[in-house]
C-alpha positions in Angstrom: 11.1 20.9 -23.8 9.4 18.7 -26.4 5.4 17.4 -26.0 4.0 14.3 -27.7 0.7 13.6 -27.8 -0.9 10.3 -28.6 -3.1 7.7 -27.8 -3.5 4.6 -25.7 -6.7 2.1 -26.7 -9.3 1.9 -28.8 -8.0 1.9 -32.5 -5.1 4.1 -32.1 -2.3 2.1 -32.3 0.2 4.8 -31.6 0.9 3.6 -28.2 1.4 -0.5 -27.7 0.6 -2.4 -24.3 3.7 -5.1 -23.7 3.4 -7.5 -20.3 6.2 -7.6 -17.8 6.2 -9.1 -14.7 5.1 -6.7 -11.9 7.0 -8.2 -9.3 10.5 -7.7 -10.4 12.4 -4.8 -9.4 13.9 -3.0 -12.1 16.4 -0.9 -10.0 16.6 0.7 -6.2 18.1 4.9 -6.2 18.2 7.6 -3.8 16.9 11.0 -4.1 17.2 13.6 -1.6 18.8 10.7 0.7 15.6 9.2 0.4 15.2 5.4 -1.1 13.1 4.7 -4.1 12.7 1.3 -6.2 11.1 1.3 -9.5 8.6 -1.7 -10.2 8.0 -3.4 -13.2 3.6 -3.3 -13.7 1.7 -5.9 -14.6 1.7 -4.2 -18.2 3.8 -2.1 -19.3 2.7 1.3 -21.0 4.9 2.9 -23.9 5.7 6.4 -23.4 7.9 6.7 -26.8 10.6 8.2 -24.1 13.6 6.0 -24.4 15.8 7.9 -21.9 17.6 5.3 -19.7 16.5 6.6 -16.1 14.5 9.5 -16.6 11.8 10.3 -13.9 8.5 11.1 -14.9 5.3 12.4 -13.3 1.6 11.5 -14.8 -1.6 14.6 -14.0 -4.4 13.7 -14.6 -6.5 16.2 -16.7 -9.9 16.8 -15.4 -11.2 17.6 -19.4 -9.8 20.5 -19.5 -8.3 21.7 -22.7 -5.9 24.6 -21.5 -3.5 23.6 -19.5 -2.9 26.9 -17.0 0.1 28.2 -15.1 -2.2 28.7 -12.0 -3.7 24.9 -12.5 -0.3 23.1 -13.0 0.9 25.1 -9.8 -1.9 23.9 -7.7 -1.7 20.4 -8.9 2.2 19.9 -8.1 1.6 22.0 -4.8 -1.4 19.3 -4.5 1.2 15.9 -4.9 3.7 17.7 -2.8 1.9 18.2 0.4 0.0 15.0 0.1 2.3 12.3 -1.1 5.8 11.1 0.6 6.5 9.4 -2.2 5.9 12.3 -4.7 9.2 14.7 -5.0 9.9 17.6 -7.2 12.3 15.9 -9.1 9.9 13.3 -10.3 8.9 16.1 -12.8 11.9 15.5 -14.7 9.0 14.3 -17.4 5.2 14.3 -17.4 2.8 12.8 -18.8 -0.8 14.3 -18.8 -3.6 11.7 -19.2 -6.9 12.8 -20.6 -10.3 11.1 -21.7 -10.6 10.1 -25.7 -11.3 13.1 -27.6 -11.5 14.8 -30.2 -9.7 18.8 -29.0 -6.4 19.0 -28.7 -4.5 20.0 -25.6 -2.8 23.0 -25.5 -0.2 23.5 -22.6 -0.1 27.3 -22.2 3.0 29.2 -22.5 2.9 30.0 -18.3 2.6 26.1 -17.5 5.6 25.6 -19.6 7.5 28.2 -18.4 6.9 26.6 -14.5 7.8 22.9 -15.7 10.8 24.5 -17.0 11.6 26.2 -14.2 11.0 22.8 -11.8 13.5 21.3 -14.2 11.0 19.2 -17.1 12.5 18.0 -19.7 9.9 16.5 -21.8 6.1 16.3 -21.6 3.5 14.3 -23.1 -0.3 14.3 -23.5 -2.1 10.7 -23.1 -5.5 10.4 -24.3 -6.9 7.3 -22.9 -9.3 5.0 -24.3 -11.9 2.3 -22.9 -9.4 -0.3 -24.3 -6.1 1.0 -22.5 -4.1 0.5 -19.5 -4.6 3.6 -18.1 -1.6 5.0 -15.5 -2.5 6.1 -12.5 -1.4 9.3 -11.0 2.0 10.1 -9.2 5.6 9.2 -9.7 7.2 6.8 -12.1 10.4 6.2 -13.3 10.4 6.2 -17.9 13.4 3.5 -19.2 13.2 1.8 -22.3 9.7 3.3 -23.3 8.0 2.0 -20.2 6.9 3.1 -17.5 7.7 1.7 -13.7 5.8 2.6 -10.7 8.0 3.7 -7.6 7.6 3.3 -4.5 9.8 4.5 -1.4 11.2 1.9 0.5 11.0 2.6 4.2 13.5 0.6 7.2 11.8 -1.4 9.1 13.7 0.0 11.9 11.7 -1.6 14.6 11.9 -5.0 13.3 8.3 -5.9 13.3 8.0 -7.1 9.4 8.0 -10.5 8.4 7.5 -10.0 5.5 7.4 -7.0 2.4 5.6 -7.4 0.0 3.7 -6.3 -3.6 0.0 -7.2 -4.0 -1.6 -6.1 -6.9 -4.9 -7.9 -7.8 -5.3 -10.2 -9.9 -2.0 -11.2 -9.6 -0.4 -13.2 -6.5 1.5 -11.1 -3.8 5.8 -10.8 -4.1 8.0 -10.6 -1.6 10.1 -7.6 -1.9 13.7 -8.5 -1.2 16.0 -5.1 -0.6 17.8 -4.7 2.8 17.7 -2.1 5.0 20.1 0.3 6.2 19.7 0.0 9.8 21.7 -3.1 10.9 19.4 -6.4 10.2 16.4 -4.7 9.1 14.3 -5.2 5.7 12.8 -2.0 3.4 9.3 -2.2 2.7 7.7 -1.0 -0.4 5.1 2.0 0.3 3.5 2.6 -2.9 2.3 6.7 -3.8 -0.6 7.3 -2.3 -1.5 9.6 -5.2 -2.2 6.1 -7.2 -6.1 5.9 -5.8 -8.4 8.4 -4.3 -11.3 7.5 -1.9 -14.3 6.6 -3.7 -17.4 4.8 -3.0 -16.7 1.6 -4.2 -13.1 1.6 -3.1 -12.8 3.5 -0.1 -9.8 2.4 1.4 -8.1 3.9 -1.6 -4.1 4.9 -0.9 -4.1 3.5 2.6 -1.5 1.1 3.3 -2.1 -1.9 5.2 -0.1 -4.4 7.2 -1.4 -7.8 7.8 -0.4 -9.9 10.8 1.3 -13.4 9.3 -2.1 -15.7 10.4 -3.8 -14.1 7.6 -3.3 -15.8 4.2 -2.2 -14.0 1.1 -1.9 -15.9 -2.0 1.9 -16.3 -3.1 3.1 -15.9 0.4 4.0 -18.5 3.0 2.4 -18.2 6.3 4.8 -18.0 9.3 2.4 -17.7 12.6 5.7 -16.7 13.4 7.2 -20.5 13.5 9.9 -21.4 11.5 9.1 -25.5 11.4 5.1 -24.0 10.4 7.0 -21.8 7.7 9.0 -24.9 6.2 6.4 -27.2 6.1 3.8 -25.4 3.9 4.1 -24.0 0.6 2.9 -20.4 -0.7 -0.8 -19.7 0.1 -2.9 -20.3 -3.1 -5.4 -18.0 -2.0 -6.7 -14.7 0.1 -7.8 -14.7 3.7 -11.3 -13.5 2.8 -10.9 -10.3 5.1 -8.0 -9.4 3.5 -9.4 -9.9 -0.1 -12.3 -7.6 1.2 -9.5 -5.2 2.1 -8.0 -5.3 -1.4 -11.1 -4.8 -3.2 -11.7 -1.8 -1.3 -8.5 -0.4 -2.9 -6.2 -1.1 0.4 -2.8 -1.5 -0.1 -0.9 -4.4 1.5 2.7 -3.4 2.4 3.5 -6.4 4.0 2.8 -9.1 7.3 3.8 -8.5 10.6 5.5 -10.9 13.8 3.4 -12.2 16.2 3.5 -14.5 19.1 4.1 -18.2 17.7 0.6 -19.7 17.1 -1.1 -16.5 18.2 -0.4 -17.6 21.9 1.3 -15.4 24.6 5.2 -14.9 24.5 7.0 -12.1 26.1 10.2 -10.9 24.2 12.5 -13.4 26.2 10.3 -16.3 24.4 10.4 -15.1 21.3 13.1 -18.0 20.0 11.9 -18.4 16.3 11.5 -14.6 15.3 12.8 -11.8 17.5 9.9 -9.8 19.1 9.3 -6.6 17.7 10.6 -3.1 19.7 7.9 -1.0 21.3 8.3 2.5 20.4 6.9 3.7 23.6 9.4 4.6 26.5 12.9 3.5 26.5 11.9 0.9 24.0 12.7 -1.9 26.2 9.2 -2.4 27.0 6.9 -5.4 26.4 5.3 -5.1 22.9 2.6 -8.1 24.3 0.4 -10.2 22.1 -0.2 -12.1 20.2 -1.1 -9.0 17.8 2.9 -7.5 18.7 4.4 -6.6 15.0 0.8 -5.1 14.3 0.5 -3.2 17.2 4.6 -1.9 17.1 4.2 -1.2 13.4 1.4 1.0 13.6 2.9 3.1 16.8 6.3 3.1 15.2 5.5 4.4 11.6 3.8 7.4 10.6 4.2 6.0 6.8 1.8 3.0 7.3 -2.1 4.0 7.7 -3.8 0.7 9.4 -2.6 -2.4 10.7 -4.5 -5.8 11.0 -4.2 -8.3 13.9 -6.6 -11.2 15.3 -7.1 -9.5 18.7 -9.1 -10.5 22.1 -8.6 -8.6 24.9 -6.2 -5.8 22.6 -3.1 -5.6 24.8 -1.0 -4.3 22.2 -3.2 -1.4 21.5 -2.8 -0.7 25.4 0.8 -1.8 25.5 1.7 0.9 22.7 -0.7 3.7 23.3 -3.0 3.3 20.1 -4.6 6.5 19.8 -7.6 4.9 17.4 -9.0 1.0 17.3 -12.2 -1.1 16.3 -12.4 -4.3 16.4 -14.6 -6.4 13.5 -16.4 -9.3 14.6 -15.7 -12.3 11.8 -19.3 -13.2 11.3 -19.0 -12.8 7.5 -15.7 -13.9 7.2 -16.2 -17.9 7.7 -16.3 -18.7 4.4 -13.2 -17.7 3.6 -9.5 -18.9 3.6 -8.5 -17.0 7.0 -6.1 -19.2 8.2 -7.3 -18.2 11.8 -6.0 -21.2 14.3 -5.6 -23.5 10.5 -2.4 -25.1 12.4 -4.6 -26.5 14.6 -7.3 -27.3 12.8 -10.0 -25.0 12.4 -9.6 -25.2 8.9 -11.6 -22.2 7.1 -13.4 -20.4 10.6 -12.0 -18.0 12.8 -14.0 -19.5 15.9 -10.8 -19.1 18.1 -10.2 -15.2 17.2 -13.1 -13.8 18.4 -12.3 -10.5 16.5 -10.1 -9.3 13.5 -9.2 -5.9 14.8 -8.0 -3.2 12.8 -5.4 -0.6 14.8 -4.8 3.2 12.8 -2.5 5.7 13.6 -4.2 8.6 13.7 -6.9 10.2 16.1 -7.8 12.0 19.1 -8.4 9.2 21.5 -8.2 5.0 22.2 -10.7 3.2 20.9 -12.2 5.4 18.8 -13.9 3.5 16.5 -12.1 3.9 11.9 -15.0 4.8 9.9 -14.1 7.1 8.2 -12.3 4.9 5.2 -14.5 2.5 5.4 -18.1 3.7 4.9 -20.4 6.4 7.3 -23.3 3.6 6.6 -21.7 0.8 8.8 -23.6 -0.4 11.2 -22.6 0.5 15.1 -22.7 -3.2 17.5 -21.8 -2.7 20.9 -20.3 -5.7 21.9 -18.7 -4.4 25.5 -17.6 -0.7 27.0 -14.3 -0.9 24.8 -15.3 -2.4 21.6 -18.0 -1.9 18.7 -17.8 -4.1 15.6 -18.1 -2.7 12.2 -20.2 -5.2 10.0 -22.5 -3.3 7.6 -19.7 -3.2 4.9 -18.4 -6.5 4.9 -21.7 -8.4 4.4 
């Protein structure tokens, strides 16, 4: 097992920053009968590992100098148990990132011995500098001296999706175009949650996020779920401004979700357009409602996806499949921005016709609970009626 260790900004100049497009796929594969693709970042980051294909994990190094047995262990035991994306044989290389400095890094003999027993092949120690693109944390796949984020591509088995897709700021959103395996369904793209941790200016880090298809998101077209609507009008140029709030909190959008055409009520039999999505509750036969119906099926369907967005009223699909956890925002800073709200019929830029954005989340211990706990403990509480509270304080 050989190690490397150089530098990435500042003056060194042993490690050179190339641009790529981030939206291309570079290649789809299947590990442990699980499906992976490999995205090409915004800029690429040479590892000096020219293996065609080799997978590669990045630590983090939390400046220390001795890398231990006992630290590696409880790092890798650390992706494993909190990453779906994350596998053991994503340590066929890894790369350990560090802050510029001066002391060298010394793996010990009893962390080698472990990566050589997990199957490591190569390692390689990154100091990072204020002028470098830094990679993030978690699984990557190393070809040609770059390195390509992966992501695990998931069937949208319930056929909910409209839309997958790649956002990464400041760059437009792509759609991700790879099939499913379940008959007529797409894959969408969950990126490693390992990528962003909580913090206080981004606290929505790692959480993936579906947006139902009223909100704009630049370099998508906008459906409301009506083919002649989808036709007519070209790619958004810009961000829904509660979505661009979202994104800058470090959410991650996966993709945008089916609704009732024009965000008015259709049952499943008057779904002509797009198909309505399956509820997951009962026999599956059941009534998904609206006009929030992909949101509120993709967020009782899939324990991959964290939170799912949807302009919601009187939130039937919550009721219709069993959310265990929902708030509901009140728009009142959102006017300014590009929400697309009821844009077909000309509201232009308000969302006077929604009276709320609500957010639905998978997790929790009963309905209605109100999600804080990504977004801020400071948020200030408005009743609004026995059901509902609106979360504001953040989004001023």
């Amino acid at each position: 097992m050989r190690c490397i260790e150089s530098g990435l900004g500042g003056n060194d100049n042993t490690a050179t920053l190339g641009r790529v497009d981030f939206e291309d796929i570079l290649q789809t594969f299947c590990v442990h009968g699980n499906r992976f693709a490999a995205l090409r970042p915004a800029q690429a980051i040479r590892t000096e590992h020219d293996r065609p294909g080799s997978f590669a994990t990045v630590i983090r190094l939390e400046g220390q100098v001795k890398i231990t047995r006992e630290w590696l262990q409880q790092a890798i035991e650390t992706y494993q148990s909190s990453d779906d994306v994350f596998c053991g044989t994503f340590l066929g290389g890894v790369i350990f990132t560090r802050t510029w400095g001066s002391d060298n890094v010394e793996i010990l003999p009893g962390a080698v011995r472990l990566l050589q027993s997990r199957g490591t092949l190569w390692t390689k120690i990154l100091r990072v500098g204020s002028g470098g693109n830094v990679p993030l944390p978690g699984p990557y796949l190393a070809s040609g001296g770059d390195l390509f984020e992966t992501v695990r591509l998931y069937d949208d088995t319930h056929n909910a999706f409209l839309c997958a897709i790649v956002l990464r700021a400041p760059y437009p959103a792509k759609k991700v175009c790879v099939g499913g395996d379940y008959i007529q369904t797409i894959k969408i793209a969950a990126p490693s949650g390992l990528r962003g941790l909580p913090t206080q200016k981004k606290p929505l880090a790692g959480l993936r996020v579906a947006v139902k298809d009223i909100f704009q998101i630049r370099g998508i077209r906008t459906s409301l779920c009506n083919r002649s609507y989808y036709e007519l009008y070209p790619p958004a140029t810009e961000t829904a401004e509660c979505i661009e709030l979202l994104t800058q909190m470090g959410a991650n959008i996966v993709g945008t979700t089916k609704l009732a055409s024009f965000a008015a009520t259709e049952e499943p039999l008057e779904c002509v357009d797009f198909g309505a999505p399956w509820n997951p509750r009962a026999d599956g036969y059941q009534s998904p409602a609206g006009s929030s119906s992909g949101s509120g099926a993709v967020i009782a369907s899939y324990s991959w996806l964290d939170i799912a967005i949807g302009s919601d009223s009187k939130r039937s699909p919550s009721c219709f499949e069993a959310h265990r956890l929902n708030c509901v925002l009140q728009p009142v800073a959102l006017h300014d921005g590009p929400a697309i709200g009821m844009a077909a019929m000309q509201c232009g830029h308000h969302m006077a016709y929604f009276p709320s954005m609500a957010i639905y989340q998978a997790s929790g211990d009963s309905m209605f609970q109100p999600f804080l706990g990504g977004i801020s403990e400071n948020a200030r509480l408005l009743p609004t009626n026995g059901m509902e509270r609106s979360l504001l304080g953040t989004l001023k």
